[in-house]
C-alpha positions in Angstrom: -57.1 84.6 90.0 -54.6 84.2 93.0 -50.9 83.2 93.2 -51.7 79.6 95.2 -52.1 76.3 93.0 -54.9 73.8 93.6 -54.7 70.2 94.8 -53.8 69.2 91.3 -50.9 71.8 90.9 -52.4 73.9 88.0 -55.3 76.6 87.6 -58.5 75.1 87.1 -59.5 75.6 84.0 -63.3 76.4 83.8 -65.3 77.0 80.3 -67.9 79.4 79.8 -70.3 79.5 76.8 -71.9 83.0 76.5 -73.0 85.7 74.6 -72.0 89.5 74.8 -75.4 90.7 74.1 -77.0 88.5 77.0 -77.1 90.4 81.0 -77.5 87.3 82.7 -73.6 86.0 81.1 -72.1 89.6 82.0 -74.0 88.8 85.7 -72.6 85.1 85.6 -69.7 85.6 84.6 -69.2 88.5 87.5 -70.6 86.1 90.0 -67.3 83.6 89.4 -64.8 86.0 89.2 -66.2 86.9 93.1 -66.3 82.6 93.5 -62.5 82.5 92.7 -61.7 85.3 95.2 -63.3 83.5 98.3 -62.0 79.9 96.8 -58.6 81.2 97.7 -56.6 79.0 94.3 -56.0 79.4 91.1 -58.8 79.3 88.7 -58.9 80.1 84.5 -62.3 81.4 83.0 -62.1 80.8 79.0 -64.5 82.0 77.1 -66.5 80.8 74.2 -68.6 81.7 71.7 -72.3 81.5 71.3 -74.4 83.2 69.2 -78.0 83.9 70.6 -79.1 85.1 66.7 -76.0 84.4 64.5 -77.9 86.3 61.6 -78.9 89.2 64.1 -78.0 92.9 62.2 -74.8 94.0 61.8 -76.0 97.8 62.4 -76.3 99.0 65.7 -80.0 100.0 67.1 -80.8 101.2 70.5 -82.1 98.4 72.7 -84.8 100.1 74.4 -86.1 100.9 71.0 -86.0 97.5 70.0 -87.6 95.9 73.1 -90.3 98.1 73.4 -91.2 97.3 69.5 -90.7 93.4 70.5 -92.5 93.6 74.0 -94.3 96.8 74.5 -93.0 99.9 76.3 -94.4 99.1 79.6 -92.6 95.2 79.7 -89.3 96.4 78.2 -89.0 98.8 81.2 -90.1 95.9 83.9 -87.4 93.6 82.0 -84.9 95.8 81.8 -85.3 97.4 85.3 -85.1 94.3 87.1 -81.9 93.1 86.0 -80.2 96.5 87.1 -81.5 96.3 90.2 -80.0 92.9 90.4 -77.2 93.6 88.9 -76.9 96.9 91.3 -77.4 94.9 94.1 -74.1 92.3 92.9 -71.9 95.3 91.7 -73.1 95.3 88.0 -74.1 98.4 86.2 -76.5 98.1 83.3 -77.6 101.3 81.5 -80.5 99.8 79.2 -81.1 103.2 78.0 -77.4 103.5 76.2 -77.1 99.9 75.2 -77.2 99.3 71.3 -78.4 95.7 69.9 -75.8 94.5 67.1 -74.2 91.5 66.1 -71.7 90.4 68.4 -69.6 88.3 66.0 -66.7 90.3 65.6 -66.6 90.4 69.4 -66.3 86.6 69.9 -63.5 86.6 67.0 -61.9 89.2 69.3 -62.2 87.1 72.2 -61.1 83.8 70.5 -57.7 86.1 69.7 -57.2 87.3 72.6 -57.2 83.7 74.2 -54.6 82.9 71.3 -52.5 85.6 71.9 -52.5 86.3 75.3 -53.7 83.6 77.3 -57.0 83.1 80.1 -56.3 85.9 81.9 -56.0 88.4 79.6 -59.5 87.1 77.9 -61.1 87.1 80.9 -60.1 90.9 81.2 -61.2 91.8 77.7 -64.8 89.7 78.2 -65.4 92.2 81.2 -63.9 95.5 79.5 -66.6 94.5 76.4 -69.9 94.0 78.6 -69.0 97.1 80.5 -68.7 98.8 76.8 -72.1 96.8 76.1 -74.2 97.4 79.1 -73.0 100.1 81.2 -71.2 102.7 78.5 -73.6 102.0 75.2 -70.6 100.7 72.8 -71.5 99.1 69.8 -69.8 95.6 70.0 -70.1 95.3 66.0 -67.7 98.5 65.7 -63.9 98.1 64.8 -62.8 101.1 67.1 -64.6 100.3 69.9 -63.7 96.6 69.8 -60.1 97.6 69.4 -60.7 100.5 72.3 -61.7 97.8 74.8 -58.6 95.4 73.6 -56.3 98.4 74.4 -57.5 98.5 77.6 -57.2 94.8 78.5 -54.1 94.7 77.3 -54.8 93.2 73.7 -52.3 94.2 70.9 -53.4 94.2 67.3 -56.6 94.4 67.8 -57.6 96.7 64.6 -55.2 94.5 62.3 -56.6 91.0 63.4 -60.3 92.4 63.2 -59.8 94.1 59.5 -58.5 90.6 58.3 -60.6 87.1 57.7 -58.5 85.6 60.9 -60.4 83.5 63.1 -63.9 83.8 61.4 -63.8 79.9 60.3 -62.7 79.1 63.8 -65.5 81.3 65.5 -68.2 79.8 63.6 -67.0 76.3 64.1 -67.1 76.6 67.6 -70.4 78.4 67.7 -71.5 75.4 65.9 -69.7 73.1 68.3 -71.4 74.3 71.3 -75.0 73.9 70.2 -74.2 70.6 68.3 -72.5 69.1 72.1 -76.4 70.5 73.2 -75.6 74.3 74.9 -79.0 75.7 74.5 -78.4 78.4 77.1 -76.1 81.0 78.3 -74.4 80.9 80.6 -73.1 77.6 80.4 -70.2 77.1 83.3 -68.0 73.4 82.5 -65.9 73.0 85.3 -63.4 69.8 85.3 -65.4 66.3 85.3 -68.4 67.9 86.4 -72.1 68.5 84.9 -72.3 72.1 83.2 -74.3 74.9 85.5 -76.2 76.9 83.4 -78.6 80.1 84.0 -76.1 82.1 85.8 -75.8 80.3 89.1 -75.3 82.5 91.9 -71.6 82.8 93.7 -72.4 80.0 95.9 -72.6 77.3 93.8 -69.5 78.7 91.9 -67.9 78.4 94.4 -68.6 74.8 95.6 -67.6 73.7 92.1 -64.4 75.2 92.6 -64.0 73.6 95.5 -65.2 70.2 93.9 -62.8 70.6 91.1 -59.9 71.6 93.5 -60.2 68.0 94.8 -60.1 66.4 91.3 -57.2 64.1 90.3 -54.5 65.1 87.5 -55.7 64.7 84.0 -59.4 65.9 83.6 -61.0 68.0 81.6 -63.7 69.9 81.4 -66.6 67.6 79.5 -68.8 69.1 76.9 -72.4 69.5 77.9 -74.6 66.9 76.5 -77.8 69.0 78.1 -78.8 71.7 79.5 -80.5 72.5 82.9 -84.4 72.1 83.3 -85.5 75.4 81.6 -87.5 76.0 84.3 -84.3 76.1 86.8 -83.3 78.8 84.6 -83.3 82.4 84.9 -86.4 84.4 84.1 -84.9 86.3 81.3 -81.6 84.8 79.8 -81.3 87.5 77.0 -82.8 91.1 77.2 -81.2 91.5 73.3 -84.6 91.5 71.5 -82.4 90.9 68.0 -81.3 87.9 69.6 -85.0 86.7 70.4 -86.6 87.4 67.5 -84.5 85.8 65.3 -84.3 82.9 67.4 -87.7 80.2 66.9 -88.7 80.1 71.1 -91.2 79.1 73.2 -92.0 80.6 76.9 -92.8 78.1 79.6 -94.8 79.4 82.7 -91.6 81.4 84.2 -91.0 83.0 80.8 -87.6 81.2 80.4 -86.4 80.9 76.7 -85.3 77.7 75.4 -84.8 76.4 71.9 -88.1 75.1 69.9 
């Protein structure tokens, strides 16, 4: 985010609905970070949660075990080597082979504290700091220390105290609920002021043009809950490599191999 103010003399405040455990939100939500440094204003990412597999494990397994269970050695390592090409090519490192699927509940509560505590920004720094810890360094997202760890590092005081207590778990689950009730049934989701949600990681691009859109937007609107989704078959090939997430999930693949909700 810059210094300058927008035509409407605040940050625009943009909404993301994702999941830690999904490469194509840590890739999305790189992409608008790079958006808000060629729109030149201010911008906000919030984050909030969505649960791919709400009842996915709460102990940590590697992925690439998982995956090739799910899918077979040979197609976990064409899934999984694609997206870090992609994401090498955009300045995203995955490491597949140190990832660990878990839960990522208490990471969302973490999130949803951070925003409480600290403001946009400073969630915006922890979201990174935890899919770097996900993807690149193999933490486990379901783990007090590392949670904390990452919080340290973005700034985030009180990290260990919050997650030991029951804070913020009713308020996490009802706005898990929230997002797939107002009809989020893929992450990324990007709501930007007045506008129709992107979702499936759009590229910088388009980011960027609905920063610009927004810029433009009279005082007094707000971001407007998503009452659908994109065409599934606009969407991404893969929108979540976290095999916990898709088996516990009820899918269906259409001729791309998208998921969507059955």
């Amino acid at each position: 985010m810059t210094s300058e103010t927008t035509a409407i003399g605040r940050p625009i405040r943009v909404e993301v609905y994702a999941d830690l455990a999904c490469p194509w939100c840590r890739l999305g939500t790189h992409r608008f970070h790079r958006a808000v440094e060629e729109f030149g204003g201010a911008a906000e990412l919030v984050h909030l949660p969505y649960q791919l597999a709400a009842d996915a494990p709460q102990e940590a397994r590697p992925l690439m075990e998982a995956m090739t269970e799910m899918f077979g050695r040979e197609q976990a390592a064409l899934m999984t080597s694609g997206m870090t090409e992609l994401g090498a090519k955009e300045g995203v490192e995955y490491r597949f082979d140190r990832a660990v699927a878990v839960n990522t509940f208490a990471a969302h509560r973490l999130l949803w504290f951070a925003l409480r505590e600290h403001g946009a920004g400073t969630q915006a720094t922890l979201a990174t700091a935890l899919y770097e810890s996900h993807f690149r360094d193999g933490g486990d997202l379901g783990d007090h220390a590392v949670l904390s760890d990452a919080a340290a590092r973005a700034g985030v005081q009180g990290a260990g105290e919050f997650l030991a207590s029951a804070e913020g778990v009713t308020e996490v689950r009802e706005q898990v609920a929230a997002a797939r009730a107002s009809g989020i049934t893929a992450v990324p989701t990007f709501v930007f002021p007045g506008a129709e949600p992107l979702s499936g990681s759009p590229d910088t691009a388009t980011l960027l043009a609905a920063l610009r859109r927004s810029s433009s937007m009279s005082p007094g609107h707000e971001p407007r809950p998503a009452a659908t989704a994109l065409d599934p078959a606009a969407r991404p090939a893969v929108e979540s490599l976290d095999p916990v997430s898709r088996s516990a999930a009820t899918t269906r693949t259409g001729s791309r191999g998208s998921r969507e909700e059955a």
